[in-house]
N, C-alpha and C positions, 0 to 999 in steps of 0.2 A: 448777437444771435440773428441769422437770416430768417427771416420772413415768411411763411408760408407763401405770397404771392409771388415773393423771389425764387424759392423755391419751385414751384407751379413754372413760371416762364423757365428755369433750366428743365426743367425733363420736357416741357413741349417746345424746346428749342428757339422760346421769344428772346431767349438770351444769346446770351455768347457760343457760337457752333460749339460742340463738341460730339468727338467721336464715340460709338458706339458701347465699346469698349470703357470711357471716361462715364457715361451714363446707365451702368451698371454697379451697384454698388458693390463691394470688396465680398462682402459677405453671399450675396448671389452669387458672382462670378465664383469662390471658394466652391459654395454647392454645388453651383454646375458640372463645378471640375469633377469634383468628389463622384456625382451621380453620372458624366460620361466613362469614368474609369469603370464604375459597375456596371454600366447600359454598353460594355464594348468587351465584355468580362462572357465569358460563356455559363458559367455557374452562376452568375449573378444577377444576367441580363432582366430576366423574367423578373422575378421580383426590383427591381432598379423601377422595371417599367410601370409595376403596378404604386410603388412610392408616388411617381411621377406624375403619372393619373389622375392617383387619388388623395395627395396630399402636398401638392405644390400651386401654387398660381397660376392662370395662363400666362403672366407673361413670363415665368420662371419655366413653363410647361415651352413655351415658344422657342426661348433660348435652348432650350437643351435638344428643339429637333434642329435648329439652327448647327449648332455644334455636331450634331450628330449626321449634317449634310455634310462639313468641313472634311469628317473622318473619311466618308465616303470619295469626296474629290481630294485625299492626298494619293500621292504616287505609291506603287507599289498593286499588292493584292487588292481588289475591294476586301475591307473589312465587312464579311459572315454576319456579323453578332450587332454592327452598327445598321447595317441593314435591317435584318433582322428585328431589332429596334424600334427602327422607322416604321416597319411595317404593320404592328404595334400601335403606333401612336394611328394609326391611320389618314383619313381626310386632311389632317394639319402640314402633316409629313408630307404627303401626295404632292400637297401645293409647294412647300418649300423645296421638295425636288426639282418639280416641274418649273420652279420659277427659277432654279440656280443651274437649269439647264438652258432654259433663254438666256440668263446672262451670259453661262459659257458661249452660247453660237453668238451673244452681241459682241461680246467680248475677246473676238476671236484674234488675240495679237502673237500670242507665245505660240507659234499653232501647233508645235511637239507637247507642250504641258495642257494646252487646250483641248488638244485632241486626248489625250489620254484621260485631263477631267471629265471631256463630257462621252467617254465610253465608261469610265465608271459609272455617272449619274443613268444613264441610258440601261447601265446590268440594275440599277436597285430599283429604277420605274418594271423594265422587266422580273425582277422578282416581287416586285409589290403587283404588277398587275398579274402575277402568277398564280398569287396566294387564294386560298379557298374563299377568304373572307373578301375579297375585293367586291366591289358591286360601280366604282367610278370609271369602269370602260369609254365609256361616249365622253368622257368630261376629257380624258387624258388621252381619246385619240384625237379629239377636237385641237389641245394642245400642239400633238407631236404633225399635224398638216397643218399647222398655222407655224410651227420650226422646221420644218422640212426644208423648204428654199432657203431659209436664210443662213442655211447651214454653209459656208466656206468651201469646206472640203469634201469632194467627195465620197471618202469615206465614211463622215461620219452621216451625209445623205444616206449613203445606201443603209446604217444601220438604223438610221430615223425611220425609212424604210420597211426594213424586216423589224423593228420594234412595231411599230405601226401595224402590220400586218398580223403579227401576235397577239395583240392588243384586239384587234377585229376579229381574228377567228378563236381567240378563249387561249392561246395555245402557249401564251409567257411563259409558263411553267417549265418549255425544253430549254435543257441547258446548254448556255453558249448560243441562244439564241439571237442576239444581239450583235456579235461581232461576225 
């Protein structure tokens, strides 16, 4: 039987590396899944989100806007409903957007899948800073002029840009703003 102190050093990583994914246990990661298929679900979303809220962990609450960034940066449409979501969990979300939006501009190697994750991230900050209930303007345009230069491509400067600009005058809420 392992040890509680052994135990202790693997989840604060005094042990042996392991990945993110290895330090979630089976049962979380089951949940998580179970509660992204609702939280990405259009009948279901709402209520997914208040489960979430009001009856899970933070750090089970953290993972699931984690994942619920994931959605957001595959190809294809943004998903609606995963935004949505996000927008929902608010402050928490904010941040994990806004940070998986610096990785994409650090990260800038693939720069066709690049550029396309970070105009998705860039439409669900635009629709979170759109939303009635937003009040973190100055915190997320603070962000988007500390990523603006380090953006690659010009493209996606100029939409850092016009996000930025929306962001200052209230105005996120027109669609297709962003691109």
């Amino acid at each position: 039987m392992e040890s509680w102190g052994t135990k202790l050093k693997n989840v604060t990583g005094e042990g042996p590396a392991r990945s993110r994914d290895q330090m979630v246990l089976p049962e979380v990661k089951q949940l998580v899944d179970s509660l992204l298929a609702s939280l990405t679900d259009p009948m279901q979303r709402q209520a997914a989100v208040q489960v979430v809220q009001q009856q899970c962990l933070p750090v089970v609450q953290s993972r699931v806007i984690d994942e619920l960034v994931e959605v957001v940066k595959r190809e294809g449409a943004v998903n609606s409903d995963a935004v949505a979501s996000l927008v929902d969990f608010g402050p928490p979300a904010l941040k994990a957007l806004t940070r998986a939006l610096e990785r994409a501009l650090i990260q800038d190697l693939d720069h066709s899948r690049s550029t396309a994750v970070q105009l998705h991230l860039m439409e669900a900050l635009r629709v979170f800073a759109g939303h009635p209930s937003f009040t973190g303007h100055a915190g997320l345009a603070i962000a988007l002029e500390y990523m603006w230069p380090r953006a690659a491509n010009p493209d996606i400067r100029g939409a850092i840009g016009r996000l930025l600009a929306a962001v200052r005058t209230g105005a996120g809420t027109q669609p297709g703003s962003v691109r």
